[in-house]
C-alpha positions as CSV (number, residue, x, y, z in Angstrom):
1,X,0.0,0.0,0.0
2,X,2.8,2.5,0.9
3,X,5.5,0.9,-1.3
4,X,5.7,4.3,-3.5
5,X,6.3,6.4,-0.3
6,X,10.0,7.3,0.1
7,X,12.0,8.5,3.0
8,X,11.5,12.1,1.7
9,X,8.1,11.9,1.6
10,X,7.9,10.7,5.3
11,X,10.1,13.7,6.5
12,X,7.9,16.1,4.6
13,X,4.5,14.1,6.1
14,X,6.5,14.6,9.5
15,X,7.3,18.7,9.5
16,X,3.9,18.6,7.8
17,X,2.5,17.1,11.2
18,X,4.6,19.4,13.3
19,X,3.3,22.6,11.4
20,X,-0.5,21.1,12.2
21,X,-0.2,20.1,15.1
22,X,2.9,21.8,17.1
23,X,5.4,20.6,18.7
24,X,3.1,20.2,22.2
25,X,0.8,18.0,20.8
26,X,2.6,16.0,18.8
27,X,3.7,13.5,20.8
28,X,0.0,12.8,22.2
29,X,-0.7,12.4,18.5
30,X,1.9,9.9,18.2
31,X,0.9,7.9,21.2
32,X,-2.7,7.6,20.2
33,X,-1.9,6.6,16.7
34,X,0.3,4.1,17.8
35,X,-2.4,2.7,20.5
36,X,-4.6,3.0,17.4
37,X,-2.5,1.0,15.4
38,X,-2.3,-1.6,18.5
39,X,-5.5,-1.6,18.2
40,X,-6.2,-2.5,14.6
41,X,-3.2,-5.5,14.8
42,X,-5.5,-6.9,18.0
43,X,-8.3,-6.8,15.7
44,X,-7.0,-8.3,12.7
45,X,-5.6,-11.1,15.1
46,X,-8.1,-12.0,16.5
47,X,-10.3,-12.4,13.2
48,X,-7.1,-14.4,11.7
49,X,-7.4,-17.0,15.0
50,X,-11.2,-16.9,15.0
51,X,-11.2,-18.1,11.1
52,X,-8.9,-20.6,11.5
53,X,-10.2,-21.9,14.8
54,X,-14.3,-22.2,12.7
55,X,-12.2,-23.5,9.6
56,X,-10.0,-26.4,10.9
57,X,-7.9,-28.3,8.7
58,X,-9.7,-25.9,6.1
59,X,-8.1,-22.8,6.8
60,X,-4.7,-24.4,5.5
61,X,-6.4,-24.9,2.0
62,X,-7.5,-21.2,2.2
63,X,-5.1,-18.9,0.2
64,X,-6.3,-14.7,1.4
65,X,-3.7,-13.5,-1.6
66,X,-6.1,-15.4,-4.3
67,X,-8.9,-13.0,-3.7
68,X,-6.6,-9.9,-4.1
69,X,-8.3,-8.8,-7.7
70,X,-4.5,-8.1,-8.8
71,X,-3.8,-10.9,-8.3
72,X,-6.5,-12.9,-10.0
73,X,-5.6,-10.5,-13.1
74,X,-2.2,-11.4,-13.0
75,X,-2.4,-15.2,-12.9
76,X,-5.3,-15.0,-15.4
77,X,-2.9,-13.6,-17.9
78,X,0.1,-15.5,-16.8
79,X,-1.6,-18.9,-16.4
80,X,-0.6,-21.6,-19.2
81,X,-3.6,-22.7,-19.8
82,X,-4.8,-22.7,-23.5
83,X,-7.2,-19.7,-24.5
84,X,-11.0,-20.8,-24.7
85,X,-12.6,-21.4,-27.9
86,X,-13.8,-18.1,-29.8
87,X,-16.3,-18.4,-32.8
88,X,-15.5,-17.1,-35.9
89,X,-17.6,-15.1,-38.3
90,X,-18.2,-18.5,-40.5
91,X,-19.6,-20.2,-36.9
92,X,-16.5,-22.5,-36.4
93,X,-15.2,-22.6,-33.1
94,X,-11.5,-21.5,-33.3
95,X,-9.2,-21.9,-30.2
96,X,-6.5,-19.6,-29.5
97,X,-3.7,-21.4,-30.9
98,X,-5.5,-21.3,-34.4
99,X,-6.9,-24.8,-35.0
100,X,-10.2,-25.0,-36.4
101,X,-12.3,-27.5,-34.4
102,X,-14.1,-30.5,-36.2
103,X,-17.2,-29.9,-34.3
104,X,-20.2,-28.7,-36.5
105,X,-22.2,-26.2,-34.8
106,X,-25.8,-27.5,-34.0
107,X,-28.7,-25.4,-35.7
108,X,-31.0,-25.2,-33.2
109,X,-28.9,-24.1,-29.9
110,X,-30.5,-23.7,-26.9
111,X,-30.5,-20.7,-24.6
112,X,-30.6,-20.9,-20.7
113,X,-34.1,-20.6,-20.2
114,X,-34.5,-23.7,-22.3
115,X,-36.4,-21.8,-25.1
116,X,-34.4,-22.1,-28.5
117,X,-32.1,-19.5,-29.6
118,X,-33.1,-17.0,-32.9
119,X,-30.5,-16.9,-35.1
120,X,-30.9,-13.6,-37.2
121,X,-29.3,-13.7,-40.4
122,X,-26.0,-11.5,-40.5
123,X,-26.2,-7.9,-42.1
124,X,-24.8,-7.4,-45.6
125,X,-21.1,-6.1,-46.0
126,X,-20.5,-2.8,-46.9
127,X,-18.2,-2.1,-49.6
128,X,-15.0,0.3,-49.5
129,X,-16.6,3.4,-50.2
130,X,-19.8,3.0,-48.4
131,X,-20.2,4.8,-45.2
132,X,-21.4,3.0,-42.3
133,X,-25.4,4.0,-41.1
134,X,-25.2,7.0,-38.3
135,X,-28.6,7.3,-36.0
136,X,-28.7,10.9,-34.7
137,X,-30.4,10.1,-31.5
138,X,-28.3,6.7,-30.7
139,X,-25.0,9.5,-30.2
């Protein structure tokens, strides 16, 4: 969290305090903020035990870094795992590495619900110099 702030930022963050606060209250400041911080380690402590104390064996399993959503980006895009399938425009399924699976695709595909899926027919191309439709009150 505070792996950006440098030791010149902290002496600035400290004559900051001292302008603030002075130099007679100061070192109540610091003694309640330390308490504070005391305080919050207790806390977090005591959540850590509690968890593992309701969890068991469980709590060993349990990795806290996983959740971190940095962390779930990173070893999504690091993982080795091979890219899931994509369609392509002709409706073959086409995995990352560039195979084209033998597969055919079914015609009547079914939706969640249950209720088949309505397949609309794909808009025409446009040619080179054609200009693309523009809706006034869609912008």
């Amino acid at each position: 969290m505070f792996s950006s702030l440098g030791w010149g930022e902290i002496v600035l963050l400290l004559i900051v305090a001292l302008f603030v606060f002075g130099p007679d209250r100061l070192p109540g400041i610091a003694k309640d903020a330390s308490g504070a911080l005391k305080k919050v380690r207790g806390f977090v402590t005591g959540a850590r035990e509690q968890i593992r104390d309701e969890l068991g064996d469980d709590f060993a399993d349990l990795d806290l870094g996983s959740l971190n959503p940095r962390e779930f980006v990173r070893r999504q895009l690091l993982d080795d795992d091979p890219p899931p399938l994509t369609k392509r425009s002709n409706g073959a399924a086409r995995s990352g590495s560039g195979r084209v699976s033998t597969t055919k695709p079914t015609s009547a595909t079914m939706t969640d619900a249950g209720a088949p899926a309505v397949s609309r027919p794909a808009p025409p191309l446009r040619t080179a110099g054609e200009t693309p439709p523009y809706d006034a009150d869609a912008t």
